[in-house]
C-alpha positions in Angstrom: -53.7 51.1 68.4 -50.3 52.4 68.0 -49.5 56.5 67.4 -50.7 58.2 64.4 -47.6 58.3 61.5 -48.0 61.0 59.3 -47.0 60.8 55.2 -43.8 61.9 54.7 -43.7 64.8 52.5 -40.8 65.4 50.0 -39.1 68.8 49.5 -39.4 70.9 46.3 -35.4 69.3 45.7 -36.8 66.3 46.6 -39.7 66.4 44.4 -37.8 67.5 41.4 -35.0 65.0 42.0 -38.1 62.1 41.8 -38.7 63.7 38.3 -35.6 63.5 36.7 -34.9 59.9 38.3 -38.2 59.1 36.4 -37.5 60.8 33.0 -34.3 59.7 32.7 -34.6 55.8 33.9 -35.0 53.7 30.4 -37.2 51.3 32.6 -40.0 54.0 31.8 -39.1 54.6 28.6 -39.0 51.0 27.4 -42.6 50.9 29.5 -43.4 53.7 27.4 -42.7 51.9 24.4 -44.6 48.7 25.4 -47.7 50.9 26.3 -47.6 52.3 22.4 -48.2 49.3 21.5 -51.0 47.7 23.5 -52.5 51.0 22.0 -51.8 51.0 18.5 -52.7 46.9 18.3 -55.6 47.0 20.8 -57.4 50.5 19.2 -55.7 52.2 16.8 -55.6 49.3 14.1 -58.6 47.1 15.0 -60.5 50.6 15.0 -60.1 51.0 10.8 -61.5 47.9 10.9 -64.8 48.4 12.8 -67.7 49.5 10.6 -68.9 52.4 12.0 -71.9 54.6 10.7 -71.8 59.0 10.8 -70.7 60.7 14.2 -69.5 57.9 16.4 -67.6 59.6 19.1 -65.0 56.6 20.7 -62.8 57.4 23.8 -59.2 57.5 22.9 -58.9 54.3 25.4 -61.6 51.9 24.3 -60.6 48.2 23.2 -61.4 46.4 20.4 -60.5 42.6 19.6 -62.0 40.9 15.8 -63.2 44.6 14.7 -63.7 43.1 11.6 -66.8 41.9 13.1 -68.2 45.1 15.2 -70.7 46.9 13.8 -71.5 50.2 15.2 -74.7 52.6 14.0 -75.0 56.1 14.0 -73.8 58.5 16.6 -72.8 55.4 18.9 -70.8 57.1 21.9 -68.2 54.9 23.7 -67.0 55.8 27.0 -63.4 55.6 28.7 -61.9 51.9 28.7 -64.6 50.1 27.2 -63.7 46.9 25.5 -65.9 45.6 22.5 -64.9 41.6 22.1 -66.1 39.9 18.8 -65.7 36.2 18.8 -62.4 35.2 17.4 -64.3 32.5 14.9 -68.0 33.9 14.4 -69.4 35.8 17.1 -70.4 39.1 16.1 -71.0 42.6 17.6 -74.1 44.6 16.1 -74.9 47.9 17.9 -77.6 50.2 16.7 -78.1 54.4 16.4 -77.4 56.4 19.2 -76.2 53.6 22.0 -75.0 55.4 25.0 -72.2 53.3 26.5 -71.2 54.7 30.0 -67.3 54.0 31.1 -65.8 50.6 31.8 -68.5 48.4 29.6 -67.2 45.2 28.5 -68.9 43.7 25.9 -67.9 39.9 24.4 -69.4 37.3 21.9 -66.9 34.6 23.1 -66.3 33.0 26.6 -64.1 30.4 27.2 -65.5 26.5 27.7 -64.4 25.5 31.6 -65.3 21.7 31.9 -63.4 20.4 28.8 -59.8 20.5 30.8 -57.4 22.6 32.0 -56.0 24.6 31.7 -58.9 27.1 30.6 -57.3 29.0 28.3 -56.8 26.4 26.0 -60.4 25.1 25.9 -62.9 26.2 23.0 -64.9 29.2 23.1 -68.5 29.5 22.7 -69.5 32.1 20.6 -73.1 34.2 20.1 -73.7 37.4 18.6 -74.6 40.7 20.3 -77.5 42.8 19.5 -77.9 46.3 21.0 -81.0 47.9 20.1 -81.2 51.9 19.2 -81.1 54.4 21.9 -80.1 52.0 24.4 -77.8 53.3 27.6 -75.4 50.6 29.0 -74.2 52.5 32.3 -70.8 52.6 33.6 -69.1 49.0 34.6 -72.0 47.1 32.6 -71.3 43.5 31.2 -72.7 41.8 28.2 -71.9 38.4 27.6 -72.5 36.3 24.5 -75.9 36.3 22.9 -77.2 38.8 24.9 -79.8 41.0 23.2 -80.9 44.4 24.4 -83.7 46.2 22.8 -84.0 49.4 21.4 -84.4 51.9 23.9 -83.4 49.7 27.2 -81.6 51.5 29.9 -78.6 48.9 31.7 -78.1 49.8 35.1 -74.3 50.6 36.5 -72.8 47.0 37.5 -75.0 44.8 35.6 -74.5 41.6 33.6 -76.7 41.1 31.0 -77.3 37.9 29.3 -79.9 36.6 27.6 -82.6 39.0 26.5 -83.8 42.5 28.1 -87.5 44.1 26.0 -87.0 46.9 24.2 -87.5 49.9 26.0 -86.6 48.1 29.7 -85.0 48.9 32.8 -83.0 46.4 33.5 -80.3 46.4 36.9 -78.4 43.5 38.6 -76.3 40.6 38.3 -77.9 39.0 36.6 -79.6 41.8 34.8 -83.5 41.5 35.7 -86.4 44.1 34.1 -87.2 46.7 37.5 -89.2 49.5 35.0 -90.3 50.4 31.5 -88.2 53.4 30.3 -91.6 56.4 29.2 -90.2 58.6 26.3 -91.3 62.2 26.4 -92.2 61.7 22.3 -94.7 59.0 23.1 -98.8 59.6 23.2 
């Protein structure tokens, strides 16, 4: 093992020199630009078109792609950088009251064919719609592929992939996503 090497640190000069480079190099500011975009095409538009019901609360940085055909209930919180994928032909997005999504959930009615050629990006897609039941909680990093349902009040683990169906009211954890528990509610008998 060869002698420890230790991080060079810059000097305030040094430091604010770096800053100045930086807001001053158009390389960052034509980034910039580019990065307005992405935004304004990947949320701010497709999010007038997502049918929302009363007190949604939506990080600033989740994604939408065919909003036209997300549904979202009441109260519906989205966490940082989810993305919400609705088929580009038919696949649709239904999500009920009060769903809890954690950060990082990806969520998509469409998935690319792989068997029909190459390369796979210009295969078909298969398409299913996406039910989420009310009061569900899809934990951080959770994926939901097409034609999964998840029943009202089912808890998704961090890291799982759900497809197919989870009962209402389930805990559900894994890849795939398999039923561990039964979620009790402190309003039942």
């Amino acid at each position: 093992m060869g002698a420890p090497v230790r991080k060079k640190r810059l000097s305030r000069a040094g430091r604010l020199m770096r800053l100045l480079g930086g807001a001053l190099d158009p390389r960052a500011w034509a980034h910039a630009v580019k990065l307005v975009n992405y935004y304004n095409y990947s949320h701010v538009v497709p999010l007038r078109q997502v049918t929302r019901g009363p007190g949604c609360a939506i990080s600033p940085n989740a994604v939408f792609s065919n909003p036209e055909r997300i549904t979202l209930g009441a109260r519906v919180s989205i966490g940082a950088r989810c993305s919400l994928w609705a088929g580009p032909g038919t696949g649709r997005i239904t999500v009920g009251d009060d769903v809890l999504f954690g950060p990082d959930v990806m969520v998509t009615a469409a998935g690319y064919r792989f068997n029909d050629g190459a390369p796979v990006t210009k295969q078909p897609m298969d398409e299913a719609d996406i039910e989420i039941g009310a009061d569900a909680w899809l934990a951080a990093s959770v994926i939901v592929l097409p034609g999964a349902r998840i029943g009202a009040g089912a808890i998704i683990g961090a890291g799982a992939l759900v497809r197919g169906e989870i009962p209402a009211g389930a805990i559900a954890v894994g890849v795939p996503a398999r039923v561990v528990g039964q979620r009790t509610r402190a309003d039942s008998p």
